[in-house]
N, C-alpha and C positions, 0 to 999 in steps of 0.2 A: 478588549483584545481584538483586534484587526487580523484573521489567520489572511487574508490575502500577502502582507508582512510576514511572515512565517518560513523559514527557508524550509522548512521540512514538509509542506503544503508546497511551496511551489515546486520542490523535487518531486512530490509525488504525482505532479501534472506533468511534470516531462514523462513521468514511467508510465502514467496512462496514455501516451503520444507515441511510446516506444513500443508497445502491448500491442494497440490496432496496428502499426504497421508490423509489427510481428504475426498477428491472428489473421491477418489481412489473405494471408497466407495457406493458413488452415484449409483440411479439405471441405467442402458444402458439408458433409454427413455429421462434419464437428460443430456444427450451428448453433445446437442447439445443447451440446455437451461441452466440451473443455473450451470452445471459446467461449460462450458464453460466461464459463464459468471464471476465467481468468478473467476477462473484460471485469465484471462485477465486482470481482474482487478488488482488484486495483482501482476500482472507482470508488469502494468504500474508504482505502484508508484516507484523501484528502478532504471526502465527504462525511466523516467520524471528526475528522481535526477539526472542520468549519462549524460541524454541527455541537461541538463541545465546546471552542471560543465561545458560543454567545447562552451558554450556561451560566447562570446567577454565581455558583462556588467554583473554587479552584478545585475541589473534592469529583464533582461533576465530568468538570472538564478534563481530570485525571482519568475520570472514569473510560471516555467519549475517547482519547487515548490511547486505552487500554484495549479496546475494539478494535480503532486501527490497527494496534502492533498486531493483534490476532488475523485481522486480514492480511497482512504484510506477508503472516506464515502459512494461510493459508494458500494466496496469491506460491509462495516460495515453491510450496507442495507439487500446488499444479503446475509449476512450470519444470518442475524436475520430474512428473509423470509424462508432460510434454514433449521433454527432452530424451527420457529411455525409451517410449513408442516412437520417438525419431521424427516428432511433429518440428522440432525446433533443433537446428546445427547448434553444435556444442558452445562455438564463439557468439552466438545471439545469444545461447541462453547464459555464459559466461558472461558477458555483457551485461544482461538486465538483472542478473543474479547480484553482479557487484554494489549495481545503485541500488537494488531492493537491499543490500544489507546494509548500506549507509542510511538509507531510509530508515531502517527498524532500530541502527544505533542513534539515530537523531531521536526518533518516538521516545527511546526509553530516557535518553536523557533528560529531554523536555518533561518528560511525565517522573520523572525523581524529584526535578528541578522542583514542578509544582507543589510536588507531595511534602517538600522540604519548607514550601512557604507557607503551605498553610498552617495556620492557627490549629492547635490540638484542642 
């Protein structure tokens, strides 16, 4: 499995593109707090997909998944704590909120799909 091929991998590299120049934004004092934390997040789920492609089972790879969709919502969390402390306008986070949920309904599909193929 090649995740470079992956649309839900490459979606999640535009919303890492979309994050920094959002964060970009943030005050200094948030360095080391909610950017930081948003930054990571949105790096784990394309880095959870690539790192479970080259898992030996499909079981694995459901697993690796499963991670990303949980960072998706973590990722989701913080940016709606970002967005009620008024770090982020409503239409950015409106914006990244949209692809972040097209993101997590590609993850789940893709990871049904798998769960469906493999072998019991």
């Amino acid at each position: 499995m090649n995740f470079r091929n992956l649309n839900v991998w490459q979606l999640s590299l535009q919303l890492i593109e979309q994050i920094y120049f959002l964060t970009v934004k943030f005050p200094h004092e948030e360095k080391y707090g909610l950017t930081s934390q948003i930054r990571r997040s949105s790096i784990s789920i394309p880095s959870n997909i690539a790192e479970g492609s080259s898992r030996k089972s499909q079981k694995e790879f459901a697993h690796f998944l499963s991670i990303a969709i949980g960072s998706s919502f973590e990722l989701e969390t913080q940016l709606i704590i970002a967005n009620k402390v008024k770090l982020i306008e409503q239409s950015d986070f409106s914006t990244i909120a949209q692809m972040l949920n097209q993101i997590q309904a590609m993850l789940h599909t893709y990871k049904k799909k798998i769960i469906q193929s493999t072998p019991c």
